[in-house]
N, CA, C, O and CB atoms as a CASP TS submission, in Angstrom:
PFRMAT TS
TARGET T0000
AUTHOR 0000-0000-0000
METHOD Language model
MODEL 1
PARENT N/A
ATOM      1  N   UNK     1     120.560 127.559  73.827  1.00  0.00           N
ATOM      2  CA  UNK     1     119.869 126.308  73.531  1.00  0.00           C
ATOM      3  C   UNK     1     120.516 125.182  74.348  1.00  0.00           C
ATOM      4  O   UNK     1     121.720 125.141  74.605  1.00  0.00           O
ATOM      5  CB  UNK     1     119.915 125.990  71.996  1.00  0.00           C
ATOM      6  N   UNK     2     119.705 124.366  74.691  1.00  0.00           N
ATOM      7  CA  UNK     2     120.048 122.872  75.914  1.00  0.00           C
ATOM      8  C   UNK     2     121.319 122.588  74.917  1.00  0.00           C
ATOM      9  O   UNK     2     121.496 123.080  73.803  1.00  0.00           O
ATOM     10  CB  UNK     2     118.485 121.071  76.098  1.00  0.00           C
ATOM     11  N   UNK     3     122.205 121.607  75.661  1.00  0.00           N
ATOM     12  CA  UNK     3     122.618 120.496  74.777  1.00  0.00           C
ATOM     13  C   UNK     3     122.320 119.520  74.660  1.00  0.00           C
ATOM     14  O   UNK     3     121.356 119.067  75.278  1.00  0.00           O
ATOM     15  CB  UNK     3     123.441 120.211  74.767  1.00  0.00           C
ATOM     16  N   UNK     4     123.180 118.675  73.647  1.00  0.00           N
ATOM     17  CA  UNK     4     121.910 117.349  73.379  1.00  0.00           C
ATOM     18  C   UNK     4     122.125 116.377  74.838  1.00  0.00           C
ATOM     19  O   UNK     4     121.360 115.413  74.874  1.00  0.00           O
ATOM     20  CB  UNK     4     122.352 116.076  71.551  1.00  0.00           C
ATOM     21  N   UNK     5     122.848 116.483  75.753  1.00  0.00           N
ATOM     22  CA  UNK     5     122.617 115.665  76.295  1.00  0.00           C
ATOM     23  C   UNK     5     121.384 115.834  77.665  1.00  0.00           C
ATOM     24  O   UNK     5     120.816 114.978  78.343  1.00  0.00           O
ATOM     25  CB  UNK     5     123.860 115.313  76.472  1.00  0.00           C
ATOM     26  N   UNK     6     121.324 117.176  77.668  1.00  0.00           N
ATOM     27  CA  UNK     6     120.302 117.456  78.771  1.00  0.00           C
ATOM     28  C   UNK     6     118.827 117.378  77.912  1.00  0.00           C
ATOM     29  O   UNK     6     117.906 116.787  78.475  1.00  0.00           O
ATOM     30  CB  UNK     6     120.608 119.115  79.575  1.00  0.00           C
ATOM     31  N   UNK     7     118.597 117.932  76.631  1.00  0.00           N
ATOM     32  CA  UNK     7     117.841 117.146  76.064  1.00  0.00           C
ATOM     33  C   UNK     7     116.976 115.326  75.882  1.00  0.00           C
ATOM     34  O   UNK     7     115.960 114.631  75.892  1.00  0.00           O
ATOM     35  CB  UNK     7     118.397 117.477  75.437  1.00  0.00           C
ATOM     36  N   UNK     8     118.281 115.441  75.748  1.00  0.00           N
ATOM     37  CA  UNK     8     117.858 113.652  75.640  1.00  0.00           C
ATOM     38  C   UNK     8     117.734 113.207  77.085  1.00  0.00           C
ATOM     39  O   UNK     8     117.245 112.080  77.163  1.00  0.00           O
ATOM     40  CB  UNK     8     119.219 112.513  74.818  1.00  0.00           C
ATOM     41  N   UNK     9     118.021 113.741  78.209  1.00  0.00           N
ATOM     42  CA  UNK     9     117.579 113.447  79.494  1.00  0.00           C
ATOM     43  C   UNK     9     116.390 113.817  79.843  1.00  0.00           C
ATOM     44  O   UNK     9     115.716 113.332  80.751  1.00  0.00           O
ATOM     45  CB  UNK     9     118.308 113.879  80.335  1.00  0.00           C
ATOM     46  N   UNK    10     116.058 114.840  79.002  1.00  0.00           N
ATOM     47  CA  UNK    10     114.495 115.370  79.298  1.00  0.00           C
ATOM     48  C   UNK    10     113.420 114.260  78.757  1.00  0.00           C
ATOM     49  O   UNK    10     112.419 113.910  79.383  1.00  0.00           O
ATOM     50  CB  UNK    10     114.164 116.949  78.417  1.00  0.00           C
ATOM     51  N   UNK    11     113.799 113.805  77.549  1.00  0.00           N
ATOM     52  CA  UNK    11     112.990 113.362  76.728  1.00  0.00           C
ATOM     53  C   UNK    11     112.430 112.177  77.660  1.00  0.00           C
ATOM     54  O   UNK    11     111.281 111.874  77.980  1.00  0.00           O
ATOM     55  CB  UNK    11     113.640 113.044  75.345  1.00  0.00           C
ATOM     56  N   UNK    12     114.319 111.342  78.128  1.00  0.00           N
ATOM     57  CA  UNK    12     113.803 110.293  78.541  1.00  0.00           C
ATOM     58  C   UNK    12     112.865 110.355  80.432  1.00  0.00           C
ATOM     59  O   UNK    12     112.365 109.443  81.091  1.00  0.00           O
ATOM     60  CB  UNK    12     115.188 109.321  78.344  1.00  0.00           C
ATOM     61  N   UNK    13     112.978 111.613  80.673  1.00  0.00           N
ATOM     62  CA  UNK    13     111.954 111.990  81.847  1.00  0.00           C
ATOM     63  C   UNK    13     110.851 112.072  81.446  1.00  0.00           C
ATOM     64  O   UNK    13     110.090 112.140  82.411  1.00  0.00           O
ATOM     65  CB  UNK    13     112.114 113.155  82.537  1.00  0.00           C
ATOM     66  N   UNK    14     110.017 112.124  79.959  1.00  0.00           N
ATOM     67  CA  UNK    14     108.870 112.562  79.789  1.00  0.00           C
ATOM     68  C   UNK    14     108.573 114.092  79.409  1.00  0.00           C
ATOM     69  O   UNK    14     107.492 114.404  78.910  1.00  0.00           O
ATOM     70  CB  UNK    14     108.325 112.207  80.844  1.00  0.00           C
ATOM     71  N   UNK    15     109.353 114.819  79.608  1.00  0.00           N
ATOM     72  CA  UNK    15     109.700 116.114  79.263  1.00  0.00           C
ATOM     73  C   UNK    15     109.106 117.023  77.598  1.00  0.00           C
ATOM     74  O   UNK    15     109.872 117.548  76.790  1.00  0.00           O
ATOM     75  CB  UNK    15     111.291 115.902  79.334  1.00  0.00           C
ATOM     76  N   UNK    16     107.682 116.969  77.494  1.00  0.00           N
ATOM     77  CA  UNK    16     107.363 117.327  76.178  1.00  0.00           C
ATOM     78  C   UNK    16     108.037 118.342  75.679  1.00  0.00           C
ATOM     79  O   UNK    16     108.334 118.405  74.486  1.00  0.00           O
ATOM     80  CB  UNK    16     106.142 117.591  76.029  1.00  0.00           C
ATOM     81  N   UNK    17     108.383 119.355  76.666  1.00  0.00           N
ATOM     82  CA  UNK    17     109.605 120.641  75.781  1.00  0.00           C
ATOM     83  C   UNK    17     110.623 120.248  75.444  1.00  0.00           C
ATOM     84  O   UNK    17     111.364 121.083  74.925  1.00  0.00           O
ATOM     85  CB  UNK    17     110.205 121.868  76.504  1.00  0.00           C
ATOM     86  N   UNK    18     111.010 119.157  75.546  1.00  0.00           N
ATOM     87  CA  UNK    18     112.292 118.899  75.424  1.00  0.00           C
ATOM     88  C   UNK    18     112.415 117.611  74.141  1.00  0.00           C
ATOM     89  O   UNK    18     113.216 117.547  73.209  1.00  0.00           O
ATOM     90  CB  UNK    18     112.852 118.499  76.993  1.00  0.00           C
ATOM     91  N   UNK    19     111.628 116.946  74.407  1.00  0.00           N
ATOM     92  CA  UNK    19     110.757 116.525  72.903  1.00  0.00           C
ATOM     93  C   UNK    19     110.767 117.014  72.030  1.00  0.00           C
ATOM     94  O   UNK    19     111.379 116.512  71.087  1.00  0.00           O
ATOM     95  CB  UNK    19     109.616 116.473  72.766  1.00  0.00           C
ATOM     96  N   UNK    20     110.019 118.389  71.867  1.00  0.00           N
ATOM     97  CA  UNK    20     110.054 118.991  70.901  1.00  0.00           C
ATOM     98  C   UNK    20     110.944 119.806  70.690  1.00  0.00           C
ATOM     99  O   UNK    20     110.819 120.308  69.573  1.00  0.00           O
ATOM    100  CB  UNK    20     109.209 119.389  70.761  1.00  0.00           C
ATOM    101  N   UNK    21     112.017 120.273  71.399  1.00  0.00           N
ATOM    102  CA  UNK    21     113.612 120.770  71.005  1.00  0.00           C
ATOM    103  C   UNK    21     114.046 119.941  70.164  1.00  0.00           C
ATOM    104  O   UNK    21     114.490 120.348  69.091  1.00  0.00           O
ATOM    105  CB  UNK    21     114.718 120.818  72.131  1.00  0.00           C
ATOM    106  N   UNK    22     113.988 117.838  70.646  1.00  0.00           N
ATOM    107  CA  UNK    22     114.547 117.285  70.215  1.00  0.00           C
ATOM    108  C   UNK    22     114.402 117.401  68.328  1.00  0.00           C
ATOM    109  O   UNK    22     115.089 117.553  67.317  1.00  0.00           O
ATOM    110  CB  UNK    22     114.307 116.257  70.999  1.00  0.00           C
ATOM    111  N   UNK    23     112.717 117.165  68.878  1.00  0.00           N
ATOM    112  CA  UNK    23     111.867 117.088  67.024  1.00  0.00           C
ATOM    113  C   UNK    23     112.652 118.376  65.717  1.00  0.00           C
ATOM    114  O   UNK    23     113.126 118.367  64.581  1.00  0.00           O
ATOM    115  CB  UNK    23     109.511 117.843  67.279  1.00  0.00           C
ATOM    116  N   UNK    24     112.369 119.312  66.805  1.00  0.00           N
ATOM    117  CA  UNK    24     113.024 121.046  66.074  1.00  0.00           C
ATOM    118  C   UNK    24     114.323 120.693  65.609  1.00  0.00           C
ATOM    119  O   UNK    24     114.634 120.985  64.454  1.00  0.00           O
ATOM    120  CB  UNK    24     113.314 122.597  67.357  1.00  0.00           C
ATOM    121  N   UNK    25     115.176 120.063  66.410  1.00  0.00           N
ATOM    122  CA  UNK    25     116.578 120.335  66.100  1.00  0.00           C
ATOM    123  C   UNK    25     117.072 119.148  64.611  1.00  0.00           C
ATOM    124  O   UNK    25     117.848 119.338  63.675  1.00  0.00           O
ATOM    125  CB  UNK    25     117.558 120.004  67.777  1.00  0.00           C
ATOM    126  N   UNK    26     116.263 118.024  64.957  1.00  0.00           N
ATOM    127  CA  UNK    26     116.617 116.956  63.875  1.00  0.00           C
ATOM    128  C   UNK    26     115.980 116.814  62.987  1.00  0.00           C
ATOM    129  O   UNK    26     116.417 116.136  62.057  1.00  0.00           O
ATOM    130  CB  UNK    26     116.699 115.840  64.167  1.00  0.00           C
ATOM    131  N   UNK    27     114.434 117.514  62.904  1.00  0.00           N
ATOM    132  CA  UNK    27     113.747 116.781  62.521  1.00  0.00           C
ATOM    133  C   UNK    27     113.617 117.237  60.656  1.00  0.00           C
ATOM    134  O   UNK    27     112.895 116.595  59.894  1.00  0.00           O
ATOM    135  CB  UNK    27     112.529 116.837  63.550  1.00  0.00           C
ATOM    136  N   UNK    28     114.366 118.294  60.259  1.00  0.00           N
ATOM    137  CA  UNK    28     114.821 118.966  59.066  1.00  0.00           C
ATOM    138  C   UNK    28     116.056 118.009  58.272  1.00  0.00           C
ATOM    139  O   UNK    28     116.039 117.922  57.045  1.00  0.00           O
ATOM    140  CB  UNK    28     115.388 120.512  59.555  1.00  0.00           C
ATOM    141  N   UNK    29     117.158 117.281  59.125  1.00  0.00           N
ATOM    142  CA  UNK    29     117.581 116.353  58.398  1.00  0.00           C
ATOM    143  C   UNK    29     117.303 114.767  58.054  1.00  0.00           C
ATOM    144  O   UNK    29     117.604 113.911  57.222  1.00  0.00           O
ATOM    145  CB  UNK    29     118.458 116.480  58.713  1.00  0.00           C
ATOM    146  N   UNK    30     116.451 114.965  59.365  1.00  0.00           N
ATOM    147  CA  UNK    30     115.682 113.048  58.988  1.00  0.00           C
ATOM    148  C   UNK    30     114.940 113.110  58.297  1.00  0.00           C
ATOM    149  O   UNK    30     114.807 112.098  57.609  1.00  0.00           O
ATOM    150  CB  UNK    30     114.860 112.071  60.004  1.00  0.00           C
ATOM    151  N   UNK    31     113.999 114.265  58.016  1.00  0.00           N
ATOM    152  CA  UNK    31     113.192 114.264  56.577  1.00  0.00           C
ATOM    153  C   UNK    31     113.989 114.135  55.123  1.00  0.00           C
ATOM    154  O   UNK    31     113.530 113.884  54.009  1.00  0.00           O
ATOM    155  CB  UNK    31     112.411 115.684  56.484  1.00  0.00           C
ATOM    156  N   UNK    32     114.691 114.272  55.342  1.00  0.00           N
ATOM    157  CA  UNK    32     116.004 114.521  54.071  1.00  0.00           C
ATOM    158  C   UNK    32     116.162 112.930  54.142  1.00  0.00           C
ATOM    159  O   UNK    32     116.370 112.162  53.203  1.00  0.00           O
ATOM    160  CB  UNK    32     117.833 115.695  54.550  1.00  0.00           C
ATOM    161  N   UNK    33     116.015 112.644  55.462  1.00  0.00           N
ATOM    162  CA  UNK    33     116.586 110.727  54.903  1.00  0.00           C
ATOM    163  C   UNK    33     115.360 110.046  54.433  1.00  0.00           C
ATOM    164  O   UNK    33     115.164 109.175  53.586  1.00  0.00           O
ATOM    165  CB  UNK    33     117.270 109.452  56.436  1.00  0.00           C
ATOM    166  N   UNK    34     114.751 110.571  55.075  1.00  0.00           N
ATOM    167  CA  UNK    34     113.280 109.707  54.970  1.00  0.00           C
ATOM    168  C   UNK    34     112.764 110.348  53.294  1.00  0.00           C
ATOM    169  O   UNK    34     112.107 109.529  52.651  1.00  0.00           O
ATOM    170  CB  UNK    34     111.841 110.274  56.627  1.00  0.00           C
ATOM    171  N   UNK    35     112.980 111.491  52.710  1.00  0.00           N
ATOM    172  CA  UNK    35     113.016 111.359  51.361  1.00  0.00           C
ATOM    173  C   UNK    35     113.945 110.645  50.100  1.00  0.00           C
ATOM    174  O   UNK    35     113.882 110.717  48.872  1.00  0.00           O
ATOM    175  CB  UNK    35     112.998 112.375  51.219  1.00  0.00           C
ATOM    176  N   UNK    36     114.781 109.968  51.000  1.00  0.00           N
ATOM    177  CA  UNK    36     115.783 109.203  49.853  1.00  0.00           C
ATOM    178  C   UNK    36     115.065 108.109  50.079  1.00  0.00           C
ATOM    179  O   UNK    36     115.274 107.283  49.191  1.00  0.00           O
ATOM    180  CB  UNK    36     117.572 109.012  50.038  1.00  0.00           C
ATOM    181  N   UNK    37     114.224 107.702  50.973  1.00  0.00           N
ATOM    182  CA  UNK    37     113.672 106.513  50.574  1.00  0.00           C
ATOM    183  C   UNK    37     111.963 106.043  50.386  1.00  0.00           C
ATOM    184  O   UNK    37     111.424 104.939  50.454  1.00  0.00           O
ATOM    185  CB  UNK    37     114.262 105.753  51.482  1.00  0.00           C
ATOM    186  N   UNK    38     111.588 106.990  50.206  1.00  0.00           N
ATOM    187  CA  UNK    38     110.566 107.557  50.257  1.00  0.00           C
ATOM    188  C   UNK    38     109.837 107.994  48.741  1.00  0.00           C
ATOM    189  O   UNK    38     110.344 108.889  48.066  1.00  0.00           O
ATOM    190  CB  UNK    38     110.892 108.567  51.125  1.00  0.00           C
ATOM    191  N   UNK    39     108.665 107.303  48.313  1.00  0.00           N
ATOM    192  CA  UNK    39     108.675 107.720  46.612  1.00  0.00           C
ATOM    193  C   UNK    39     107.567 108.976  46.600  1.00  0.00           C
ATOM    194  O   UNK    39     107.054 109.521  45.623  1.00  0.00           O
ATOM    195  CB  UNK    39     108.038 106.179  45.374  1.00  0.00           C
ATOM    196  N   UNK    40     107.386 109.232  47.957  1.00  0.00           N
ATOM    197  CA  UNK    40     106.427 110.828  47.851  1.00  0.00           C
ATOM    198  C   UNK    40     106.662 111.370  49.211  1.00  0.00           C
ATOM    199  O   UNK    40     106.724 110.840  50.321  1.00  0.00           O
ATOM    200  CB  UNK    40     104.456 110.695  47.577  1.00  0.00           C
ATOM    201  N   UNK    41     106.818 113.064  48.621  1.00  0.00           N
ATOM    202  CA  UNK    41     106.522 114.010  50.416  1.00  0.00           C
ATOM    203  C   UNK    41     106.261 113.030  51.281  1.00  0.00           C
ATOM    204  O   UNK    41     106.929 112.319  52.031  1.00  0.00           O
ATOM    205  CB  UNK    41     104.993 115.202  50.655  1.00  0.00           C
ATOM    206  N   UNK    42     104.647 113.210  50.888  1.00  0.00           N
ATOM    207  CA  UNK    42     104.227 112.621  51.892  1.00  0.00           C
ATOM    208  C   UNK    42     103.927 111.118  52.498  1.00  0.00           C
ATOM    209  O   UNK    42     103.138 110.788  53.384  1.00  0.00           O
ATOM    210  CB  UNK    42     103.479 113.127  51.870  1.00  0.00           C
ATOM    211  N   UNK    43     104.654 110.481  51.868  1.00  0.00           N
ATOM    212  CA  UNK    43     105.110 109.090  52.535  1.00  0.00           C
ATOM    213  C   UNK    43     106.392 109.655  53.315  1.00  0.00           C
ATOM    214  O   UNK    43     106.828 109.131  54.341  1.00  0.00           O
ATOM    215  CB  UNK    43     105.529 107.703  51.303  1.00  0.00           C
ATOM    216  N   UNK    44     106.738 110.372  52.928  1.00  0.00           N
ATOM    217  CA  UNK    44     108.215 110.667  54.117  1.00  0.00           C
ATOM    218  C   UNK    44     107.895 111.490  55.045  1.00  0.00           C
ATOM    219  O   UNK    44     108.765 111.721  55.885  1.00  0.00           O
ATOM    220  CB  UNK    44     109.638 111.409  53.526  1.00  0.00           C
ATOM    221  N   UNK    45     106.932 111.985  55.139  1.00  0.00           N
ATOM    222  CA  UNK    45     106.045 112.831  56.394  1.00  0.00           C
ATOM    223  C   UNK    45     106.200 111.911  56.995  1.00  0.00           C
ATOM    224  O   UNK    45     107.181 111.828  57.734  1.00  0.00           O
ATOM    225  CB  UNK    45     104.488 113.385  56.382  1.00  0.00           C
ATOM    226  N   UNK    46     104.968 110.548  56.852  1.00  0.00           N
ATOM    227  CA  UNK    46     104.618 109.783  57.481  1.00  0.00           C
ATOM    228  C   UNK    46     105.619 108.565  58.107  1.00  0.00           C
ATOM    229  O   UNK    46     105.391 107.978  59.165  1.00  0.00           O
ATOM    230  CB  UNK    46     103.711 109.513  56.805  1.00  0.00           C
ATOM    231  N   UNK    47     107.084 108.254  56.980  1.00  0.00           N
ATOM    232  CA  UNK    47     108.506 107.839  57.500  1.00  0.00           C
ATOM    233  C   UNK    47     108.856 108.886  58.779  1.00  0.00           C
ATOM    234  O   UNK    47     109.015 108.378  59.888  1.00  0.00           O
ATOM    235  CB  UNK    47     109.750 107.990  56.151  1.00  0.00           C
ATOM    236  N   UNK    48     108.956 110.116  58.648  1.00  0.00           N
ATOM    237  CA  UNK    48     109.339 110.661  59.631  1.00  0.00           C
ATOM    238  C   UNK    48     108.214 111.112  60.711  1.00  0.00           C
ATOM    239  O   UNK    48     108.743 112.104  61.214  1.00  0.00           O
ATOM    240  CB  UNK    48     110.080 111.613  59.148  1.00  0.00           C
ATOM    241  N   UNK    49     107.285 110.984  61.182  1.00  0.00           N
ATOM    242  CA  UNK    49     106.198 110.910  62.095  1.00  0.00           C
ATOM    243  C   UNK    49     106.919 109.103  62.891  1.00  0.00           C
ATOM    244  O   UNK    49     107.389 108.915  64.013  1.00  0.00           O
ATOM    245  CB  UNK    49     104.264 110.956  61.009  1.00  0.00           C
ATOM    246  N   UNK    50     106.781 108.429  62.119  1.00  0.00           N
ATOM    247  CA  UNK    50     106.968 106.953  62.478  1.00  0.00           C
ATOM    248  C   UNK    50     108.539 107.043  63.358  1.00  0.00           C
ATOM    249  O   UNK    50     108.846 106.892  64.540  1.00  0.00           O
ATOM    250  CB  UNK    50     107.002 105.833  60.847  1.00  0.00           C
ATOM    251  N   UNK    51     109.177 107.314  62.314  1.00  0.00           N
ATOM    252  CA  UNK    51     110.740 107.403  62.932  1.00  0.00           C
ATOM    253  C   UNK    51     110.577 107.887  64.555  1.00  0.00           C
ATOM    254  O   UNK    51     110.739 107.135  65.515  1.00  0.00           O
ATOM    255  CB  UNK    51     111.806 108.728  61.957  1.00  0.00           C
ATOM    256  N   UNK    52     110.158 109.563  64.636  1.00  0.00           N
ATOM    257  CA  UNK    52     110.283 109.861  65.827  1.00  0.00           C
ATOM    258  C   UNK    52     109.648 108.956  66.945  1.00  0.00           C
ATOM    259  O   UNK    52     110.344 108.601  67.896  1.00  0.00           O
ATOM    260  CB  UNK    52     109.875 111.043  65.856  1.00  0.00           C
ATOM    261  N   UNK    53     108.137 108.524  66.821  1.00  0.00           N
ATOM    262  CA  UNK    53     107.466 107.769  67.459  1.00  0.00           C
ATOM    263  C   UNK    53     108.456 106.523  67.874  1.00  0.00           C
ATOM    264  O   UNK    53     108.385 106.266  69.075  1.00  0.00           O
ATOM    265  CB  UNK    53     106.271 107.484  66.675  1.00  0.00           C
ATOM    266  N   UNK    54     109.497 105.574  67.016  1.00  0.00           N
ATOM    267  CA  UNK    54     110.278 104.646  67.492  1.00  0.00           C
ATOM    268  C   UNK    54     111.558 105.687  68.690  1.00  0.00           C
ATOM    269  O   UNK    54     111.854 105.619  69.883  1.00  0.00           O
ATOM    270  CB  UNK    54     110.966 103.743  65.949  1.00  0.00           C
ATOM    271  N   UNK    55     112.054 106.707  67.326  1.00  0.00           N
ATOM    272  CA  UNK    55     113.334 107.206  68.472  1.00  0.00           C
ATOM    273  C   UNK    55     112.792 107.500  70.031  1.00  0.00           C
ATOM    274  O   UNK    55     113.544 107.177  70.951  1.00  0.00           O
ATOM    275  CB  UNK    55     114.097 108.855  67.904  1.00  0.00           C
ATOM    276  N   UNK    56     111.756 107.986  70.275  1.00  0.00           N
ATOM    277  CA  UNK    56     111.412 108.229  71.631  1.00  0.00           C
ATOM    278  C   UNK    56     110.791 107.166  72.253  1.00  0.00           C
ATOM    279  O   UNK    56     110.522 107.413  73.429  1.00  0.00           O
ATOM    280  CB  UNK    56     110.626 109.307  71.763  1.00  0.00           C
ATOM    281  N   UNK    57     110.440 105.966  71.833  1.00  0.00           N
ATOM    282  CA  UNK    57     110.304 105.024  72.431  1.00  0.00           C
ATOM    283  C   UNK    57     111.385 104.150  73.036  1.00  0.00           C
ATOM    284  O   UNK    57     111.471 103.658  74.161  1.00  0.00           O
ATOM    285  CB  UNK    57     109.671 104.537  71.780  1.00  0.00           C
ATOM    286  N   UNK    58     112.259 104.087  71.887  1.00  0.00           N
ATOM    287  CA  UNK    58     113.761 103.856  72.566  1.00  0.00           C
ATOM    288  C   UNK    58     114.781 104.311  73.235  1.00  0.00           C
ATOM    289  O   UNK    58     115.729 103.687  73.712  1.00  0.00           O
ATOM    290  CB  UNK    58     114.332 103.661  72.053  1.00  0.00           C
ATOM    291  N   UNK    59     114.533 105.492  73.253  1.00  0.00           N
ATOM    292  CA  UNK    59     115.227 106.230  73.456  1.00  0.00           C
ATOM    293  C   UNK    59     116.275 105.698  74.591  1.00  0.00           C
ATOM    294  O   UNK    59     117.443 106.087  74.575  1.00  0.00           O
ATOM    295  CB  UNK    59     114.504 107.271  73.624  1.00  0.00           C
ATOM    296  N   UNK    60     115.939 105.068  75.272  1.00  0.00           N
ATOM    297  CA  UNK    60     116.497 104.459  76.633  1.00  0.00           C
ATOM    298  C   UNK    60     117.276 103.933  76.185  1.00  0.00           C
ATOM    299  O   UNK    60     118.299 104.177  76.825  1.00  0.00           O
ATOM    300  CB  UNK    60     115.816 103.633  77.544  1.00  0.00           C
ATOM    301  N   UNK    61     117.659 102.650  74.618  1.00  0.00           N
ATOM    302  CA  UNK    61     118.425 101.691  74.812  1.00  0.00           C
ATOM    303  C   UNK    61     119.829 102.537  73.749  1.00  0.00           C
ATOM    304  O   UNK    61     120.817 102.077  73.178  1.00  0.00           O
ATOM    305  CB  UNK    61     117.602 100.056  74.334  1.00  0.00           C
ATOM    306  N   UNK    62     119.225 104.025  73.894  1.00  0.00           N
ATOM    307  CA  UNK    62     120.656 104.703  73.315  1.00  0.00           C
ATOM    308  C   UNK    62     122.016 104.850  74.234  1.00  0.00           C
ATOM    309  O   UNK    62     121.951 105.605  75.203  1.00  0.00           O
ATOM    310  CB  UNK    62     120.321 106.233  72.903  1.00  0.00           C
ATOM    311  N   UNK    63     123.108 104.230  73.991  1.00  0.00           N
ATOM    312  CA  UNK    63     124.141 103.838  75.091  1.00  0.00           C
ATOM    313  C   UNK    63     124.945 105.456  75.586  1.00  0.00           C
ATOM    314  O   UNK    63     125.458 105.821  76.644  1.00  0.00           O
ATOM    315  CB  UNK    63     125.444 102.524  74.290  1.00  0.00           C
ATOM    316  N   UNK    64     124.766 106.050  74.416  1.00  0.00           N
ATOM    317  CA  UNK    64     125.316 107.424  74.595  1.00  0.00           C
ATOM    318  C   UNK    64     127.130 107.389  73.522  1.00  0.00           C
ATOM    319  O   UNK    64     127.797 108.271  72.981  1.00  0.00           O
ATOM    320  CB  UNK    64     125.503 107.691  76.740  1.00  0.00           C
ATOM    321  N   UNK    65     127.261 106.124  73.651  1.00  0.00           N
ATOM    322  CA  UNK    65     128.028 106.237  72.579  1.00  0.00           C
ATOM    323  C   UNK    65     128.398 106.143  71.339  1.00  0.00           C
ATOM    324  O   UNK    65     127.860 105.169  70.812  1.00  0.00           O
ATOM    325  CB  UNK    65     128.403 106.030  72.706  1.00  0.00           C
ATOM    326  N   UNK    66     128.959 106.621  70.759  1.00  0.00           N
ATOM    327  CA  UNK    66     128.445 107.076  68.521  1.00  0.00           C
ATOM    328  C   UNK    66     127.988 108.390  68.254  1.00  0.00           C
ATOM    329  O   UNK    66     128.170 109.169  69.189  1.00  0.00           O
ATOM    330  CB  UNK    66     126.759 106.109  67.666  1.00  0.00           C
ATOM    331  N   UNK    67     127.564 108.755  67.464  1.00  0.00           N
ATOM    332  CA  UNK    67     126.570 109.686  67.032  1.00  0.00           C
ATOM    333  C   UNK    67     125.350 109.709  66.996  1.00  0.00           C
ATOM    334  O   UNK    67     124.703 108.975  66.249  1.00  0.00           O
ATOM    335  CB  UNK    67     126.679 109.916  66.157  1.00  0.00           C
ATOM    336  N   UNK    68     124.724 110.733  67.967  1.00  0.00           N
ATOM    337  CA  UNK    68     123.741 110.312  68.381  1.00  0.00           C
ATOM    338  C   UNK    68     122.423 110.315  66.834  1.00  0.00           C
ATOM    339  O   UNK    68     121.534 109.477  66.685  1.00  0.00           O
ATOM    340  CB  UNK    68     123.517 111.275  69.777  1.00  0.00           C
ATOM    341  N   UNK    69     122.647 111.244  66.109  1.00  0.00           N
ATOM    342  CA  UNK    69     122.540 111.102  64.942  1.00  0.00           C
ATOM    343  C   UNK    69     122.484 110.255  63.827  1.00  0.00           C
ATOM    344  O   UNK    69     121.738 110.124  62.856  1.00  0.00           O
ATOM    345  CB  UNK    69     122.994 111.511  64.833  1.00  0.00           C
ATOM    346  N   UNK    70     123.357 109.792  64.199  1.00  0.00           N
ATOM    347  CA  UNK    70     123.826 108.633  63.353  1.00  0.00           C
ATOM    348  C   UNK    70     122.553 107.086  64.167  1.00  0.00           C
ATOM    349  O   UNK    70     122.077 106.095  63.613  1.00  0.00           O
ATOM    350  CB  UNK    70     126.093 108.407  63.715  1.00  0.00           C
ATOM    351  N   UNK    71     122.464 107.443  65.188  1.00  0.00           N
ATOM    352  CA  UNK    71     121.434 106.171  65.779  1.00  0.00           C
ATOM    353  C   UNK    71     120.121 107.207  65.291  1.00  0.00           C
ATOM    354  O   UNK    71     119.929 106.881  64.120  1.00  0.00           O
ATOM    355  CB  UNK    71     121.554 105.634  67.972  1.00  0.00           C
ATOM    356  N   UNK    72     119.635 107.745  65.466  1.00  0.00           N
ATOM    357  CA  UNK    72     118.328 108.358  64.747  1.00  0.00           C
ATOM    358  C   UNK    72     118.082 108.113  62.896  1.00  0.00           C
ATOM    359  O   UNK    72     117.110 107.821  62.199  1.00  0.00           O
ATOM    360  CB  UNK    72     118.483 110.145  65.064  1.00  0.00           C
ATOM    361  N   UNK    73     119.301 108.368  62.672  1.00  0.00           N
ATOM    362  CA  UNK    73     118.956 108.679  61.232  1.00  0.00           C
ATOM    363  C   UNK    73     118.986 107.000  60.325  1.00  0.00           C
ATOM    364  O   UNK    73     118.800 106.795  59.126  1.00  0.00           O
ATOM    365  CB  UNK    73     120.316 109.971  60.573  1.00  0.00           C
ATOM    366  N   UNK    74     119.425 105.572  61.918  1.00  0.00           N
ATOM    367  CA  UNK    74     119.195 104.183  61.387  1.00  0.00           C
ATOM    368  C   UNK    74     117.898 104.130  61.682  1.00  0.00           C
ATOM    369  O   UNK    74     117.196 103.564  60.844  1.00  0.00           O
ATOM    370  CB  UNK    74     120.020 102.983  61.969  1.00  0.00           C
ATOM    371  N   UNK    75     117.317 104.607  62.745  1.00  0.00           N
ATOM    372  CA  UNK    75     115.897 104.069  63.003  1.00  0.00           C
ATOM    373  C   UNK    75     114.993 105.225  61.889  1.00  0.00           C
ATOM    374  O   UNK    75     113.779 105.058  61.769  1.00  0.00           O
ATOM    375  CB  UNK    75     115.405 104.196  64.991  1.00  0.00           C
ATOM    376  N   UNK    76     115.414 105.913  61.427  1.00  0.00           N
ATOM    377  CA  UNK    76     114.261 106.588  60.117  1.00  0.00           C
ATOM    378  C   UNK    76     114.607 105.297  58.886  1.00  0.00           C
ATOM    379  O   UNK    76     114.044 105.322  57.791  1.00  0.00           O
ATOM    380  CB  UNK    76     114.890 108.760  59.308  1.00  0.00           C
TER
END
C-alpha cells in the first residue's frame, strides 16, 4: 500500500485512485468523529461526505507538518 505521503501527492495531482486510497484508509475513523457529533447515521454520512469534499479541496494548504490526521479529523 502507497504511503501517505505519495498519496496525498496524488490527490493533490488530481489522482482519483489515490483519492480513493485516501477515502478507504480514513474514512472508517472520521465517521467515528462525525458520529460524536452527529444526532443520526445519517447526518454523519452526510458530515462525512462534506468533510472529505473540504479535505480535498484543501488539501494544498496542508503544511505537511502535525498529524496528518489530526488536520482531517478538525475539518470533519
Amino acid at each position: 500500500m502507497p504511503d501517505q505521503k505519495k498519496i496525498i501527492k496524488g490527490c493533490l495531482a488530481g489522482n482519483s485512485r489515490d483519492q480513493e486510497l485516501l477515502y478507504r484508509r480514513y474514512s472508517a475513523k472520521l465517521y467515528g468523529v462525525s458520529l460524536q457529533y452527529s444526532s443520526s447515521r445519517e447526518e454523519a454520512r452526510d458530515v462525512l461526505q462534506e468533510g472529505f469534499i473540504k479535505i480535498f479541496t484543501n488539501l494544498h494548504s496542508y503544511s505537511g507538518d502535525g498529524s496528518f490526521e489530526g488536520w482531517m479529523r478538525r475539518i470533519v
